[in-house]
N, C-alpha and C positions, 0 to 999 in steps of 0.2 A: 513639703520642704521644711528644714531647721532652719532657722530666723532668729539672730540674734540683732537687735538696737541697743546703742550703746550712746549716752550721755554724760553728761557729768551729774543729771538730777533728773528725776522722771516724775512723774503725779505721784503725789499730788501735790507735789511742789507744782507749786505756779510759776507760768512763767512761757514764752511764745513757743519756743524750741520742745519742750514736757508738752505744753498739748499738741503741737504738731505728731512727737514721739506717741504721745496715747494712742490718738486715730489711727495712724500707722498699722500701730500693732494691734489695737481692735479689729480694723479691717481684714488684716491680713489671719486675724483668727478666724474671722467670717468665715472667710475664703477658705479654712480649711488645713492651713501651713502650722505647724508647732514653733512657737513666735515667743520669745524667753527677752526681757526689760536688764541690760547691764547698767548700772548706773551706781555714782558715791552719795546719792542721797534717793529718797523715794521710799515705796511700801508696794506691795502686789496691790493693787484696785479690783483689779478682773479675775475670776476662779478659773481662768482656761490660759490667763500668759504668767508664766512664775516670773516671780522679780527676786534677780543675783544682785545684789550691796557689794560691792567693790568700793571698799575704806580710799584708797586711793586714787581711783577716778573723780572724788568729790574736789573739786574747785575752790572748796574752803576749808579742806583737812590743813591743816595746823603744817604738815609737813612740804606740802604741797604749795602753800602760801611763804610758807620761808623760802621755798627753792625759786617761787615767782618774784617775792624784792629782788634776790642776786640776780634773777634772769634779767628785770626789768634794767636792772642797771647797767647792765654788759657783761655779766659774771656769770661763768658757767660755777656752780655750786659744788660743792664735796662732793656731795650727798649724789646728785642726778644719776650716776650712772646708777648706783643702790635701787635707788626711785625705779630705773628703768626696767633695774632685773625684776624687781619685785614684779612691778606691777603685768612684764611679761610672762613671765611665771605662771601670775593668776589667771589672766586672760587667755594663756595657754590652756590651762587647765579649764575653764568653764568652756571653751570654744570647741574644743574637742569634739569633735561629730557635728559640727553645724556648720550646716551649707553656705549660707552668707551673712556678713557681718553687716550690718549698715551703721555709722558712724554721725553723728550728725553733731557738726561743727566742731568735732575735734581736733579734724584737721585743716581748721581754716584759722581755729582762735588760736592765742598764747596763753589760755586760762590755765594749761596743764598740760605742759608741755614731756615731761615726763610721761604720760598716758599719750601722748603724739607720737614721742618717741620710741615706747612701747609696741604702739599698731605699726608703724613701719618697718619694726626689726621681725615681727609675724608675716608679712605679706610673700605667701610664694613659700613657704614652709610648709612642710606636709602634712596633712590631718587639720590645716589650719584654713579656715572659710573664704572664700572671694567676699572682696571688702570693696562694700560701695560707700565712699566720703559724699555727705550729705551736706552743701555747704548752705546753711542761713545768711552770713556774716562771712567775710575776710577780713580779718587784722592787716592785713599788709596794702589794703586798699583803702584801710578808715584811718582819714587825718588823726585824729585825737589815739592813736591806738600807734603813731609814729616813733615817738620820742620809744616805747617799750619796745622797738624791733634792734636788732643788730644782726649786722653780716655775720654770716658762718653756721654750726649747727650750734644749735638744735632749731633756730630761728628759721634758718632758709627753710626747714622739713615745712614750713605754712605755705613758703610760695615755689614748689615744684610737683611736678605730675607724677606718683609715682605708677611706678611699669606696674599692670597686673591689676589696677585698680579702674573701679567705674567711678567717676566724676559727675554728679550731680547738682544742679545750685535750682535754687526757687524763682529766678525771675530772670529773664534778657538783658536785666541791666549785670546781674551779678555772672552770668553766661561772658558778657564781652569783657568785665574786670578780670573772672578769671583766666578767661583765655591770653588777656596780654599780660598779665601776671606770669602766665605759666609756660607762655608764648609758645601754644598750640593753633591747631585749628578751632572754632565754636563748634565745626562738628561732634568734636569729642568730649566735647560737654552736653548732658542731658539737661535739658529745665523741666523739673516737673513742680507746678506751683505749689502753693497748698490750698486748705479747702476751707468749706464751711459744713458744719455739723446741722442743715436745716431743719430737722426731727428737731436737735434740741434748742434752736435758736428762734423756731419760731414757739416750742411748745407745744408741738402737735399732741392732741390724744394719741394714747397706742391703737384706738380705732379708726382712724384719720391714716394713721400709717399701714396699716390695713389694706384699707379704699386703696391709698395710692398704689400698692404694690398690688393690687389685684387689679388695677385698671390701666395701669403702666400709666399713672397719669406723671412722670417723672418727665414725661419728654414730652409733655402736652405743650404745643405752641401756636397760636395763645389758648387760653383753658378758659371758656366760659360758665359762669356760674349762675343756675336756676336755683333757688332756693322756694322753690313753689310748692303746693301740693300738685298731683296730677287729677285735675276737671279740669272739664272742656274752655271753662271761661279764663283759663291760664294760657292759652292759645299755643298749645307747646310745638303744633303741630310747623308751625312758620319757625321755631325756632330751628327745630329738626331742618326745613331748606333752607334757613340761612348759613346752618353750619354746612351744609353738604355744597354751599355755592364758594364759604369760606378757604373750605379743603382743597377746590380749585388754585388758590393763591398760597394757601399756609396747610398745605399736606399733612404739621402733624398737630392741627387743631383738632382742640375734642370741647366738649359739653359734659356739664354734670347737673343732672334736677337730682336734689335732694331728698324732695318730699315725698310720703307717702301717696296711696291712692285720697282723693275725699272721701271720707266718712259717712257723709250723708246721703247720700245718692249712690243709687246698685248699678246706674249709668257708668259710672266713672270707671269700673270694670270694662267697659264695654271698647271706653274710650282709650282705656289704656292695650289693650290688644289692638288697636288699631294703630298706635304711636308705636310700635312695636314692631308693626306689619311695617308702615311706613319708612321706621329703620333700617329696615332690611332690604324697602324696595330703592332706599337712598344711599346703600352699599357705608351706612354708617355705624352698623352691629361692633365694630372696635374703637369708635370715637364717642358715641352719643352714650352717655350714662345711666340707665337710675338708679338710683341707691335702695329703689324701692324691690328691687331685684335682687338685694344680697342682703339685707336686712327687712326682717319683719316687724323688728321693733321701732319704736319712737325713736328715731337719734338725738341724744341731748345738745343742748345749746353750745356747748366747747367744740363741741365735733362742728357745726354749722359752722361756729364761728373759722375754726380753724380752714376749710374751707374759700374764705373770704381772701384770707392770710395768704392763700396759694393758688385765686383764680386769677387773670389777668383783666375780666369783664364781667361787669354784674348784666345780664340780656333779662328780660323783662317784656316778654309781648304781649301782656295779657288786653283781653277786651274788658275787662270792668276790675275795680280796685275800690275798696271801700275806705284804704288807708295808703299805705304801700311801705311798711317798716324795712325792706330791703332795700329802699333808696337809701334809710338813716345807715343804717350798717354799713352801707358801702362809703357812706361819707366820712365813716370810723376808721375807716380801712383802708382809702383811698384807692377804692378800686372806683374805674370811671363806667360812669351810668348809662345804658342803650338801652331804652322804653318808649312804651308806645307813647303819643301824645291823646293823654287822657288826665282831664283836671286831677283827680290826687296825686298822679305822679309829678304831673307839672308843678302842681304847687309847693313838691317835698324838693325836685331837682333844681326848679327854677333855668335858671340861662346854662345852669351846668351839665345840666345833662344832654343825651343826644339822641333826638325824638326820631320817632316814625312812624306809620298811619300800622296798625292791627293787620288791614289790609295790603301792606307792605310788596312790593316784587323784593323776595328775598334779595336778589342780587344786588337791590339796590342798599339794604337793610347793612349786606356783608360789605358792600363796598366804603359806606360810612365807619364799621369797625377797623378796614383794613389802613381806609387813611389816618384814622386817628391813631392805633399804634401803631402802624409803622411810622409816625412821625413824633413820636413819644418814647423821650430818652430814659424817661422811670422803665417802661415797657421793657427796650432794649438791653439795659441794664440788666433788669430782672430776667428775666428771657437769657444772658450770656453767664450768667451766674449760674441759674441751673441747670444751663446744658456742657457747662465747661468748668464750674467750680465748684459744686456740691462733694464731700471727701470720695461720696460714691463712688462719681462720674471720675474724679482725676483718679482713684482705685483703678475703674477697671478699664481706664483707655492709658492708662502711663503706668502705675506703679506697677501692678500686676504682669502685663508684658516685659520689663524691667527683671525682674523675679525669676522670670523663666529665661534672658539671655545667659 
């Protein structure tokens, strides 16, 4: 599909609306659509979405800013209707063969209102794109944005529906402003919110993002983290049943040991074919991890670390510790601690962590994890965030379907 976004600035101008616009079009490059940036200020960023300068769309061309005092005052200006041809003209011209327009807060602001009045005299023209208005913001529902509105056109073009177009806004609260603005039904408004970019906000290595997409661990809830080596004195063998007792309550719980096999010991072979067998006999071959399985190398410390950044529980069942530096970590982290009760750990956790015997009845082990996060508002936060707000996830459950009406 042709995909045109259309702003008044795009990256790398800064700015809420330009990085909302970036992801957009990143994504929708992902996916495969030919995805083209219209905007009065900006540069191409990405070698796969061309970026079109449209002099006129900019919000602070010189001409555009003259036409906005008169407007602001109550004065339709000489010049606007000029403004309008022009800028319909160009838009004409670039839009040509492209499937849909997306518009994002052109037509909710008065920043440019000639480029408003432009996309409305295009809609339902032929050769010209179904146009979805993308609204961040309404002028006609923000006090301080009062005094600049007046009855008639070009102003009413902010608060009415028009025919032909899809209506979009980011949030329920600006869903029910536009709705009585425009005095529809809410059904006919979509909310699709916006996202967060978690690769680059937590800083993941590109090997980290890797792992995740080769383990689906996106939709791990909760994601326990072993940061162990695999020998037998790591007791991984309990953690394996306390996840498979977990999955009983939290179906898309997984686990991940990071470590390699140990070094020192031809054992540790032995033991790890057996944690392996046990996987399989624990129907946990898609949730239980090891890293030691898709990597033969050392994984360096960023990648561990990162990790931390995205497990919900540090688990820890080992029978002997001679230190226990993944208590400290997780204290960095604030991931919450479930270990055995064995002097080093206890002395690194103290009253903060959340013990249990080596010998453990899993079920009792899972039942301790289950009540602590599920009554644990960082957890659920966390937890609602990546199942509902990561750019991915609002991509491919909203925007994408959206694309294809």
């Amino acid at each position: 599909m042709r995909i045109a976004l259309l702003h008044y600035s795009a990256p790398p101008v800064v700015g809420g609306v330009e990085s909302v616009l970036g992801h957009h079009a990143r994504l929708m490059a992902e996916d495969g659509h030919a995805v083209r940036i219209l905007a009065g200020r900006g540069a191409q960023t990405d070698s796969r979405i061309p970026f079109d300068l449209l002099p006129l769309a900019n919000s602070r061309h010189p001409d555009i800013l003259a036409a906005k005092a008169a407007l602001d005052a109550g004065r339709l200006p000489d010049r606007f209707t000029a403004l309008v041809s022009t800028l319909q003209g160009d838009l004409a011209q670039i839009l040509s063969g492209v499937d849909v327009l997306i518009a994002h807060n052109v037509c909710s602001l008065h920043k440019n209102l000639p480029l408003t009045a432009a996309l409305k005299q295009l809609v339902g023209q032929p050769a010209m794109p179904r146009q979805v208005l993308w609204h961040h913001d309404l002028a006609w529902t923000t006090p301080r944005y009062r005094a600049e509105l007046h009855p008639g056109y070009p102003w009413d073009l902010l608060r009415m529906d028009w025919s032909g177009t899809t209506q979009v806004v980011v949030s329920e609260l600006r869903q029910r402003e536009l709705a009585e603005l425009f005095d529809i039904p809410l059904e006919r408004i979509q909310v699709i919110p916006n996202g967060v970019d978690a690769t680059q906000f937590l800083k993941l290595e590109a090997q980290t993002v890797r792992f995740i997409a080769q383990l689906n661990l996106s939709v791990a809830a909760p994601l326990l983290l072993l940061p162990v080596r695999i020998t037998p004195r790591k007791n991984i063998e309990l953690a394996l049943r306390i996840l498979a007792t977990l999955r009983q309550r939290f179906p898309a719980a997984a686990m991940v040991v990071t470590g390699p096999l140990g070094p020192h010991n031809p054992a540790n072979r032995d033991y790890f074919e057996n944690l392996i067998s046990l996987r399989k006999d624990l129907g946990l071959a898609d949730s239980a991890h090891f890293l030691a399985e898709l990597s033969s190398e050392f994984l360096p410390d960023p990648v561990i670390a990162d990790f931390y950044h995205l497990a919900d529980a540090l688990l820890l069942p080992s029978r002997e510790e001679g230190f226990g530096i993944p208590v400290l970590e997780a204290g960095l982290t604030g991931v919450p601690v479930f270990c055995t009760d064995i002097p080093p750990l206890r002395d690194l956790a103290g009253e903060m962590g959340i013990y249990f015997s080596p010998d453990a009845n899993p079920t009792q082990v899972a039942d301790l994890i289950l009540h602590r996060l599920s009554n644990d508002p960082i957890y659920r936060l966390r937890l609602r965030v990546r199942t509902q707000y990561t750019w991915e996830r609002v991509y491919a459950d909203q925007i994408a379907p959206l694309l294809k009406d």
